[in-house]
SEDOVEX-456723 format. One line per 2 residues: number of its first residue (from 1); for each residue x, y, z of C-alpha. Coordinates in nm, 3 decimals. Each point is the difference from the previous one (the first is absolute). Example, Ala and Ser with C-alpha at 12.3 -4.5 7.8 and 13.67 -1.06 7.14 Angstrom:
// SEDOVEX-456723
1) 1.230/-0.450/0.780 | 0.137/0.344/-0.066
***
This chain:
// SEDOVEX-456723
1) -1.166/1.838/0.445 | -0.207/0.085/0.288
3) 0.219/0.130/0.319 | -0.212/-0.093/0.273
5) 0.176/-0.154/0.302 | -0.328/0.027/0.238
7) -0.328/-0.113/-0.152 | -0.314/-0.214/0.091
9) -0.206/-0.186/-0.257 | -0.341/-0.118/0.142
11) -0.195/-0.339/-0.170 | -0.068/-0.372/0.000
13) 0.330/-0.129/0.086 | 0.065/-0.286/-0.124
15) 0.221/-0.203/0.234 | 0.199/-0.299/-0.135
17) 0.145/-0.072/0.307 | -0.255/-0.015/0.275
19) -0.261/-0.127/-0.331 | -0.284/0.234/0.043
21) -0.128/0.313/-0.158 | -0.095/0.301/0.224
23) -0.043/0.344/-0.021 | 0.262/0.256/0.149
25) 0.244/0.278/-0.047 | 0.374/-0.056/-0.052
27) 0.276/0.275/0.139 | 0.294/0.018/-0.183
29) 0.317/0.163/0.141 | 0.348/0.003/-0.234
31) -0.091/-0.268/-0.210 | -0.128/-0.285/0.284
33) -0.358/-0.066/0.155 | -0.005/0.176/0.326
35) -0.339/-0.113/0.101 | -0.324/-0.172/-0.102
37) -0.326/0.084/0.130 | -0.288/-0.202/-0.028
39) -0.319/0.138/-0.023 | -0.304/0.154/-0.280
41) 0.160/0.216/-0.284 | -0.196/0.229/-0.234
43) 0.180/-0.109/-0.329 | -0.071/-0.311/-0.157
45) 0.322/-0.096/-0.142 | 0.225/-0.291/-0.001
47) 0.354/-0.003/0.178 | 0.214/-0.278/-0.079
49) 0.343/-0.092/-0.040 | 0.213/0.088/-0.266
51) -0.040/-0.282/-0.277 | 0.329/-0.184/-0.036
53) 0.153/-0.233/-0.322 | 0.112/-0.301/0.089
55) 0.216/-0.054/-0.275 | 0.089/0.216/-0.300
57) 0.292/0.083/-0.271 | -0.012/0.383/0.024
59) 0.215/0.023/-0.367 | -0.316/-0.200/-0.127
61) -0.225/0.284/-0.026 | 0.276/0.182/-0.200
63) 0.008/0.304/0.258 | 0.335/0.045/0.289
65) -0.116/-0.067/0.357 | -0.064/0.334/0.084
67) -0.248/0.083/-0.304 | -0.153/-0.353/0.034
69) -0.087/0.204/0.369 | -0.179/0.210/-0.126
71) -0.270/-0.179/-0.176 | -0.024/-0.301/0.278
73) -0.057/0.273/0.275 | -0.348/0.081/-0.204
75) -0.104/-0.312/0.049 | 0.061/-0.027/0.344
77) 0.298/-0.213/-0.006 | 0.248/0.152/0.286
79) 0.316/-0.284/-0.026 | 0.119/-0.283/-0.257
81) 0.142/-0.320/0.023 | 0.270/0.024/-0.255
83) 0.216/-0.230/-0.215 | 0.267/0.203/-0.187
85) 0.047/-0.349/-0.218 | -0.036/0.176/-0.376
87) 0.271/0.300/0.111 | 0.262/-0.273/0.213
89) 0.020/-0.180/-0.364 | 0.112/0.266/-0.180
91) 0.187/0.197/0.317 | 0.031/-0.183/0.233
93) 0.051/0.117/0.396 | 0.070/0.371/-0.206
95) -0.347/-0.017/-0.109 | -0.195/-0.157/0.323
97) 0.205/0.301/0.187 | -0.171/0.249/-0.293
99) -0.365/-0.118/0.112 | 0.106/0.036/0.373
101) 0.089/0.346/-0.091 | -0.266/0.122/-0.191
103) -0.303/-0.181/0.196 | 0.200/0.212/0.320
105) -0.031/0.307/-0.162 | -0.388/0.014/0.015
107) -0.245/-0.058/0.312 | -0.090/-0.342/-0.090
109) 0.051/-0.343/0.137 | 0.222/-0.187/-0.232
111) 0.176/-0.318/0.166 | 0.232/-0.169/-0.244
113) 0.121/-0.373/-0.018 | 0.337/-0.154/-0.097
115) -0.057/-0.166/-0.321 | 0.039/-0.371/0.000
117) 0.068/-0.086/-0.335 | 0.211/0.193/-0.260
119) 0.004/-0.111/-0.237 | -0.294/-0.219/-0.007
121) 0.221/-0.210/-0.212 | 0.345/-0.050/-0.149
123) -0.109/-0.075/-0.312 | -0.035/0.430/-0.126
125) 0.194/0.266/0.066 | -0.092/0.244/0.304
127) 0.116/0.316/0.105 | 0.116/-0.103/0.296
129) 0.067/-0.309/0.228 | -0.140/-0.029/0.380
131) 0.230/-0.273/0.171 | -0.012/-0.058/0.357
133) 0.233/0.281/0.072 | -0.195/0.278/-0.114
135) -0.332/-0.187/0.160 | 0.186/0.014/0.326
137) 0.048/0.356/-0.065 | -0.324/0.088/-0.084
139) -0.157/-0.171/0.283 | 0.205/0.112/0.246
141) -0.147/0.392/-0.118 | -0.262/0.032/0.274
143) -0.219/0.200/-0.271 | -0.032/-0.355/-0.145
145) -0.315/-0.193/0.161 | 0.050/-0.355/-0.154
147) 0.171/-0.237/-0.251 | -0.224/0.040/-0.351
149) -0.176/-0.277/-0.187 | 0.213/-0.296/-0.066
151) -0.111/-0.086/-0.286 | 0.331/-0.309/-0.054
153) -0.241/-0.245/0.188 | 0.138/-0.285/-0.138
155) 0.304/0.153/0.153 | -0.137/-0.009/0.306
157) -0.148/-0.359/-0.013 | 0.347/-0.133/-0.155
159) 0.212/0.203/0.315 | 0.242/0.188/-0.276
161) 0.228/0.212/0.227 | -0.066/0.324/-0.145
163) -0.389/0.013/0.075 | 0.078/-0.195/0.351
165) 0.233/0.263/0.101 | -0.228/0.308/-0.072
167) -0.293/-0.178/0.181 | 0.259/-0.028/0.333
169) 0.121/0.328/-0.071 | -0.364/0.185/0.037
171) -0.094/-0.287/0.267 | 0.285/0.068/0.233
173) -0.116/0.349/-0.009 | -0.361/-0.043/0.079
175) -0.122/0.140/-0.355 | -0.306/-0.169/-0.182
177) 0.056/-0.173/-0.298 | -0.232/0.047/-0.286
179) -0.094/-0.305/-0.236 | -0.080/-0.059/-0.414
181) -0.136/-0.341/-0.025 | -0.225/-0.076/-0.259
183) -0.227/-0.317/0.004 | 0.272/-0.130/0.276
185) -0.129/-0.241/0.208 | 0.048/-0.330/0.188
187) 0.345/-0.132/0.106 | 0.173/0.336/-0.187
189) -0.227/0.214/0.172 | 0.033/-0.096/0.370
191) 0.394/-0.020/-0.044 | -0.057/0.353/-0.172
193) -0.204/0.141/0.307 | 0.261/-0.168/0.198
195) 0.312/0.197/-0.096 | -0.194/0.275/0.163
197) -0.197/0.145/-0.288 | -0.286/0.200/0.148
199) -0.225/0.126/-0.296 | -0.141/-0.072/-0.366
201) -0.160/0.237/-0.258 | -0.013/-0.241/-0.279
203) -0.321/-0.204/0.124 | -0.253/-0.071/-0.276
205) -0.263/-0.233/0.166 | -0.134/0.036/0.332
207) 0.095/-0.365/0.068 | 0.368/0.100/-0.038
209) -0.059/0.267/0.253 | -0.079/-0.200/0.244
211) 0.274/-0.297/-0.043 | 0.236/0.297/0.061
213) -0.187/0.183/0.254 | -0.030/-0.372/0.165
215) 0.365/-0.004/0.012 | 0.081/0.339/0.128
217) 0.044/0.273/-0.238 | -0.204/0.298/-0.098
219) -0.215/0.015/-0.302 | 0.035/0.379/-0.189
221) -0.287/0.043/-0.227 | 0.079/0.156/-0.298
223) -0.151/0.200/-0.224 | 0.204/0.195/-0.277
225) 0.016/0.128/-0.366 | 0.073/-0.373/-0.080
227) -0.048/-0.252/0.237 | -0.331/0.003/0.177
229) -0.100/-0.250/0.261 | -0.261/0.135/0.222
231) -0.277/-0.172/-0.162 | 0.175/-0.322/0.083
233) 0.144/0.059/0.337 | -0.348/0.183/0.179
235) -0.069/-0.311/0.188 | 0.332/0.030/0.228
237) -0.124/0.352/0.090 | -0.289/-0.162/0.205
239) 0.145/-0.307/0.045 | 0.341/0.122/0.125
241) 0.020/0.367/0.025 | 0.293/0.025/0.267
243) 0.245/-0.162/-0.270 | -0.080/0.209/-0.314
245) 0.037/0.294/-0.108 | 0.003/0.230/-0.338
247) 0.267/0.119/-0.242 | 0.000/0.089/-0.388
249) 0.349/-0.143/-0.053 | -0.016/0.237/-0.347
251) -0.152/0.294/-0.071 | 0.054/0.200/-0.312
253) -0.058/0.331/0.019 | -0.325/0.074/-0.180
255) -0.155/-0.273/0.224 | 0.138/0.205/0.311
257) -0.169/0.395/-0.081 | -0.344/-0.272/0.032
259) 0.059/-0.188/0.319 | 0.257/-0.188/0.207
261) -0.077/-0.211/0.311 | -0.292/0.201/0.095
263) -0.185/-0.240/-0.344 | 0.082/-0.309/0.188
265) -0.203/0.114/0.319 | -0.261/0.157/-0.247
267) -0.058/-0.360/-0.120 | -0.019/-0.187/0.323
269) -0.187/0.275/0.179 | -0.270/-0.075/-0.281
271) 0.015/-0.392/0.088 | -0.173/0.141/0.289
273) 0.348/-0.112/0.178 | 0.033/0.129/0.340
275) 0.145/0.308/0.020 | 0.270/-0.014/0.266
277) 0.119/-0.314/-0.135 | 0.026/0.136/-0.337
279) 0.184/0.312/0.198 | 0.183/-0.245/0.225
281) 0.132/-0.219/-0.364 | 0.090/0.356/-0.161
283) 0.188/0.161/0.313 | 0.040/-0.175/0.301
285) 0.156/-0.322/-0.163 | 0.238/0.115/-0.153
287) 0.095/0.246/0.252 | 0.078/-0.341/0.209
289) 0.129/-0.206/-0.213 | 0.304/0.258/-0.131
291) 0.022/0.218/0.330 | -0.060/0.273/-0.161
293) -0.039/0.372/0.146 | -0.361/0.113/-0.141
295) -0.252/0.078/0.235 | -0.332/-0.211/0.100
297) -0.200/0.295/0.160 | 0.092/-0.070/0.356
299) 0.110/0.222/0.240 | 0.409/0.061/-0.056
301) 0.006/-0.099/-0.380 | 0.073/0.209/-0.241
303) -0.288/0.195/-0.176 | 0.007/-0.222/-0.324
305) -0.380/-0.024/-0.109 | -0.248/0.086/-0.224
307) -0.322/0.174/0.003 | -0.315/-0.142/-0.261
309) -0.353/0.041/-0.059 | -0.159/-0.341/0.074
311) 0.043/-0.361/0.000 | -0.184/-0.032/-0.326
313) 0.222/0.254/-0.236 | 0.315/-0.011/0.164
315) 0.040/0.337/-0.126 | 0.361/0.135/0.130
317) -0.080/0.339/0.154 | 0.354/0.042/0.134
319) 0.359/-0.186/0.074 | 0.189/0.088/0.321
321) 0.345/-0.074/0.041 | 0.230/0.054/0.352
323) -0.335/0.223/0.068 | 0.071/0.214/-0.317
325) -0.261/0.024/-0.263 | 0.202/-0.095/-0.307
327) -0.371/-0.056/-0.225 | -0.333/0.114/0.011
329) -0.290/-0.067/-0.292 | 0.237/-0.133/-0.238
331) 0.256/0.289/0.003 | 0.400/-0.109/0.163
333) 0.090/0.265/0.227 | 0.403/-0.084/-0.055
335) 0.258/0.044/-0.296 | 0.287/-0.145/-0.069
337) 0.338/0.237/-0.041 | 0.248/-0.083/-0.289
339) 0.070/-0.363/-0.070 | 0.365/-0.173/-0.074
341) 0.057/-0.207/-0.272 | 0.111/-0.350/0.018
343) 0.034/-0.232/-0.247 | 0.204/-0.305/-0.214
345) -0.001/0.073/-0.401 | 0.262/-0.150/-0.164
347) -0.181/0.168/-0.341 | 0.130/-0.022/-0.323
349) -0.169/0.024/-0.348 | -0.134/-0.338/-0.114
351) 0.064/-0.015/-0.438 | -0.294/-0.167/-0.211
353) 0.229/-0.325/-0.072 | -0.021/-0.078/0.393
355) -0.363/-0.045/-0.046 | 0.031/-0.261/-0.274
357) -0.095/-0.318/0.014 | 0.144/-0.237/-0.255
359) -0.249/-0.285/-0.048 | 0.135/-0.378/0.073
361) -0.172/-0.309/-0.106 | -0.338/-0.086/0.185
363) -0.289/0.197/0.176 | 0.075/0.280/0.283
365) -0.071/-0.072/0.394 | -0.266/0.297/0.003
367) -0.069/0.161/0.368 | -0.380/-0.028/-0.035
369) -0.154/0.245/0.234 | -0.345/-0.037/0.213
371) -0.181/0.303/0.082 | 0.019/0.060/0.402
373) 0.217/-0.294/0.105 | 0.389/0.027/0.004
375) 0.032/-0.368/-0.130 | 0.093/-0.011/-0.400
377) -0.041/-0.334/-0.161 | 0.213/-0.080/-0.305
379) -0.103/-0.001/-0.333 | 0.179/-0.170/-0.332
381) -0.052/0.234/-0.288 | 0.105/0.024/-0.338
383) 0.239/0.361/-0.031 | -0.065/0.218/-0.265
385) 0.333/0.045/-0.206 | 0.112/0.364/-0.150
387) 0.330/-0.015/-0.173 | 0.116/-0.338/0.217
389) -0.061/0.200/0.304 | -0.353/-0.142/0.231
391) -0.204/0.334/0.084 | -0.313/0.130/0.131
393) -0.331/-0.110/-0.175 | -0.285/0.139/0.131
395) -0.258/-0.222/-0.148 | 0.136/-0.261/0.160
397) 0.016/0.243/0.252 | 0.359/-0.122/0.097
399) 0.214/0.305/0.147 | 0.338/0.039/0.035
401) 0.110/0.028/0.387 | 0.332/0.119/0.110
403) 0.190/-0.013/0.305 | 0.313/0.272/0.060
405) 0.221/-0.037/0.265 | 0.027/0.328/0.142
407) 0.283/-0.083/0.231 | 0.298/-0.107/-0.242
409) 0.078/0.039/-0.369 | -0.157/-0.386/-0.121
411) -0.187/-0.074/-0.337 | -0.381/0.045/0.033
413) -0.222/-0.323/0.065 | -0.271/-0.082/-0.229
415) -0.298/-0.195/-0.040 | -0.373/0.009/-0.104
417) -0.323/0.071/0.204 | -0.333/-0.147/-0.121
419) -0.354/0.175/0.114 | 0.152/0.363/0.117
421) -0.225/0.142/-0.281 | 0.185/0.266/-0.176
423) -0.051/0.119/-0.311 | 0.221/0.315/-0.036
425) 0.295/0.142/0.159 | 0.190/-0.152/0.293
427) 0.057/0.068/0.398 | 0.256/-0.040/0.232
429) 0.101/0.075/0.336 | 0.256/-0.051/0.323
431) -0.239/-0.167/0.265 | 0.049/-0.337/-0.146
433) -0.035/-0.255/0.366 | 0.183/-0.065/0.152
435) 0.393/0.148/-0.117 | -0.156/0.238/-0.206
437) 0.213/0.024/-0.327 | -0.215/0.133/-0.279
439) -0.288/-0.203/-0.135 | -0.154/0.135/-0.359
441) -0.266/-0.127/-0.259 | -0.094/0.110/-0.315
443) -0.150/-0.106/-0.356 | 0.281/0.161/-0.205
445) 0.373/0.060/0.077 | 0.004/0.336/-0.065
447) -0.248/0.102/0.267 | 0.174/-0.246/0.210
449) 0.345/0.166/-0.017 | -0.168/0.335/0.067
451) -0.147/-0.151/0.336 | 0.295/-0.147/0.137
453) 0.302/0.309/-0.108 | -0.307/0.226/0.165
455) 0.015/-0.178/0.307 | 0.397/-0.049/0.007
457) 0.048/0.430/-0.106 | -0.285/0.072/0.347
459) 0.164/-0.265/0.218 | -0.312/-0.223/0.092
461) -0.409/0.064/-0.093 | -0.244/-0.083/-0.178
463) 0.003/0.014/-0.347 | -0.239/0.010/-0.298
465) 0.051/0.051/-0.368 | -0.201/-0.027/-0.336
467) 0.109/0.097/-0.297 | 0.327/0.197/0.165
469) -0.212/0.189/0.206 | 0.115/-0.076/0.355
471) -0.229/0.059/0.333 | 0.221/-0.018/0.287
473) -0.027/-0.026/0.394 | 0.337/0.036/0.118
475) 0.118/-0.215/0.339 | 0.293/0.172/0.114
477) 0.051/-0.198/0.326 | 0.115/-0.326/-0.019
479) -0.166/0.050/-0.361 | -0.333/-0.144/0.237
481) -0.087/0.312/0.182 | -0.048/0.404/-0.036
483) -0.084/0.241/0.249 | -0.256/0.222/-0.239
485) -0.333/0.003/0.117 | -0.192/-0.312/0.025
487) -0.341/0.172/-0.188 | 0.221/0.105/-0.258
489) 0.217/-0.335/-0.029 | -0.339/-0.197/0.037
491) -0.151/0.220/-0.304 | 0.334/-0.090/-0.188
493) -0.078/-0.371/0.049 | -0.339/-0.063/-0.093
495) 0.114/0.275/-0.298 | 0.262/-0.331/-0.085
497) -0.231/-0.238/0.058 | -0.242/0.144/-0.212
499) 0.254/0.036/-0.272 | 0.081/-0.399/0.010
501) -0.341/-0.088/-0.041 | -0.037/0.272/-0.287
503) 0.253/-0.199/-0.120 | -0.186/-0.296/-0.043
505) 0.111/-0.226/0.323 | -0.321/-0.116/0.192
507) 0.144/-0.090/0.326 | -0.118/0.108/0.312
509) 0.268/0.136/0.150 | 0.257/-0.006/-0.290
511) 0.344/0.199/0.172 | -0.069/-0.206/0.286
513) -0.049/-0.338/-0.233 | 0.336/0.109/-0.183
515) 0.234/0.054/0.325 | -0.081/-0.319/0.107
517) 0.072/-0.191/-0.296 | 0.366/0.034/0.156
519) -0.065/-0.182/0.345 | 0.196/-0.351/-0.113
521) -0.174/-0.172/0.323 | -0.349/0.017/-0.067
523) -0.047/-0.252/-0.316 | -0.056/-0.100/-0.291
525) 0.232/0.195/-0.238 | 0.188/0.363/0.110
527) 0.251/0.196/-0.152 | 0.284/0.086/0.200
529) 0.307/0.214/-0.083 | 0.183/-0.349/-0.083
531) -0.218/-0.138/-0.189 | -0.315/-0.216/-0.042
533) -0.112/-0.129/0.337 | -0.186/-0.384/0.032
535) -0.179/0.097/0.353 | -0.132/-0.360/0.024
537) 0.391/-0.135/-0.026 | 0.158/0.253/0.154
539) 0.214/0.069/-0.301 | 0.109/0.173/-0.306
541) -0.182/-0.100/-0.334 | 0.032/0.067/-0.343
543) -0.186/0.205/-0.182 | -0.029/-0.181/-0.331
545) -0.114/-0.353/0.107
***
């Protein structure tokens, strides 16, 4: 990293603050802007702030903290809005205190919430419970910015004591509180904005936008490896750019070595958007809203900023951080020293008679899957009988899909998935949202086995297998997360993905279609660790019906 503690940088500044664009030099002394001075420049360059995300799951992306660092600096991101949600579930405040260490250990921005709800639900087996104890505890860690998306808001509507006390807890200390609502609106909503919940990233029309916006929180426009809303939410950047901002929410690694915020302000910068509004929606809002200590170019910030070619490109020259250079052209500047382990396995070998399903009278409640969306609908189909036993039949192309508690000894779940597409082999693997037990498909049992002992002998990964030849990508933290570098992890995903599609599935995005197939609160059908899950009752179903 560079070790410059006096520098200038001369260019078009771009200042979110006062809302102009000028040209000028900036002086830099240990880390903070010493001065500003207006006036003509000979380089043509772009300074801006450092881009910030609004709202992300670092363990999405596959990579710890500090090597998710060093791709985002690339891209100009300088500081992350983080929800340590998918490590509390399986951790708890062990593993939100892991993030906190490792995001300290490299000079980036990271500033971590207390997550709001784990488990989402008490209907599967987590890792790890967060009551209002440990929130308390976790919130009252001043490297904690805010209370994380509470998702429970039907908890919040129906005043359950739990979910009331964390909202006082983070209220009586002045610390945002992020929102999940979905499609919310109405009566719900305004008693939902009313307990003092300040922002939403789950927006999917404009209209719903500005309902919420009209009642006081903060639209985050997301655009990630699954959910993308941009398309849908441009209006409210015009319309209402003081109460938006932009966030990827998830962002899996091979999606990261391409771009990270800096393909949000790409987009709107070729709306022909204004450009310090765009800037203003990308740093200075968030900077606001969350108190946060990143820089805005004035005079006694610190250096956070970036340097690019034009307003057309956005190409990302270089990333400045505390008035270091930490990324220039594409290359990170930083590494990362050794990494600790920390993690939950409860592993044990699973025997082929765990996988059987003995058939029952009637058709099976198949999880039917639809390519990009993380609803299933459910499907009555005929099983195909071996020996009494219903299996796999891939010209029905009805799979097999297996749920492992990874926590405790407990029998295996089972069902059947309809539309995942394979032909050969089977895959499994221990980011399964939101407790994260281990979630497996496959067209034979043999394969199937493979995938899921693989997974239990590595302690968490990613897991493919055809044939008994096994193609592994091993998770060793939290059996979500490694610390290897993120070209070479990336390069080991799309390796996987390739291999499921070899395999004959013809999904999208099929790892990311199968750990989903877990979440029990986002109907129709799921498969959690206890069974068959009816999302539009709220309840257990059978799988023979």
């Amino acid at each position: 990293m560079s070790e410059q503690n006096h520098l200038s940088v001369s260019g078009n500044i771009i200042d979110v603050v006062n809302k102009r664009i000028y040209p000028g030099t900036i002086y830099i002394e240990n880390g903070i802007i010493s001065n500003i001075v207006e006036g003509p420049v000979s380089s043509d360059i772009y300074i801006a702030p450092g881009l910030i995300d609004s709202h992300i799951h670092i363990e999405s992306s596959m990579l710890t903290p500090a090597a998710f660092a060093r791709l985002a600096v690339t891209h100009g991101t300088v500081a992350t809005v983080s929800d340590p949600h998918e490590i509390a579930n399986v951790l708890g405040v062990e593993g939100v205190k892991y993030m906190i260490e490792s995001g300290n250990s490299v000079p980036f921005k990271f500033y971590f919430g207390a997550p709001s709800c784990v488990p989402a639900t008490d209907l599967e087996t987590a890792g790890a419970v967060l009551g209002v104890n440990e929130t308390k505890e976790l919130l009252a860690n001043p490297q904690i910015k805010y209370l994380a998306e509470m998702m429970n808001f039907p908890g919040v509507i129906s005043e359950f004591p739990d979910v009331i006390n964390k909202l006082k807890i983070a209220k009586d200390l002045g610390k945002p509180i992020d929102g999940h609502a979905p499609g919310l609106s109405g009566e719900g909503l305004k008693k939902y904005v009313g307990a003092g919940i300040s922002t939403d990233h789950e927006c999917m029309t404009a209209e719903e936008g500005r309902e919420k916006i009209a009642l006081g929180m903060k639209v985050l426009i997301r655009e990630g490896s699954a959910a993308k809303n941009f398309a849908a939410l441009m209006p409210l950047i015009t319309e209402l750019p003081e109460h938006v901002m932009f966030c990827s929410d998830d962002k899996h690694v091979d999606d990261l070595i391409v771009g990270h915020i800096d393909r949000l302000v790409k987009k709107a910068l070729s709306l022909q958007i204004d450009p310090v509004t765009v800037f203003r929606i990308t740093c200075y809002n968030p900077v606001k809203h969350y108190d946060l200590a990143v820089g805005l170019l004035q005079k006694g910030d610190a250096a956070d900023f970036i340097t690019f070619n034009n307003l057309s490109d956005l190409k990302i020259q270089a990333t400045y951080i505390n008035g270091y250079k930490v990324a220039e052209n594409g290359e990170c500047y930083f590494h990362i020293g050794e990494t600790k382990i920390i993690n939950n396995f409860a592993s044990r070998t699973i025997s082929a008679d765990e996988l059987k399903i003995p058939v029952q009278v009637g058709k099976v409640q198949a999880m039917e899957v639809i390519d990009g969306e993380l609803f299933t609908k459910c499907n009555l189909i005929e099983p195909t009988v071996k020996d009494g036993y219903a299996v796999s039949d891939t010209n029905k192309d009805l799979l097999k899909l297996v749920i492992v508690n990874r926590y405790q000894n407990q029998a295996p779940a089972k069902g059947f998935v309809y539309n995942f597409g394979l032909k050969r082999g089977a895959i499994a693997q221990s980011v399964a949202h939101d407790s994260h037990n281990i979630i497996a498909v496959g067209a034979n049992d043999e394969d199937l086995l493979l995938a899921i002992n693989k997974i239990m002998e590595q302690k968490g990964g990613l897991v493919a297998v055809e044939n008994g030849k096994i193609t592994s990508l091993s998770l060793p933290i939290a059996g979500l997360m490694t610390s290897e570098d993120g070209y070479m992890v990336a390069a080991k995903y799309q390796e996987l993905n390739t291999i499921a599609r070899d395999l004959g599935s013809h999904l999208t995005a099929p790892w990311m279609t199968l750990s989903f197939l877990a979440l029990l609160v986002i109907p129709e059908l799921k498969l959690g660790d206890r069974g068959l899950f009816d999302g539009k009752t709220f309840s257990f179903t059978p799988l023979f019906t």
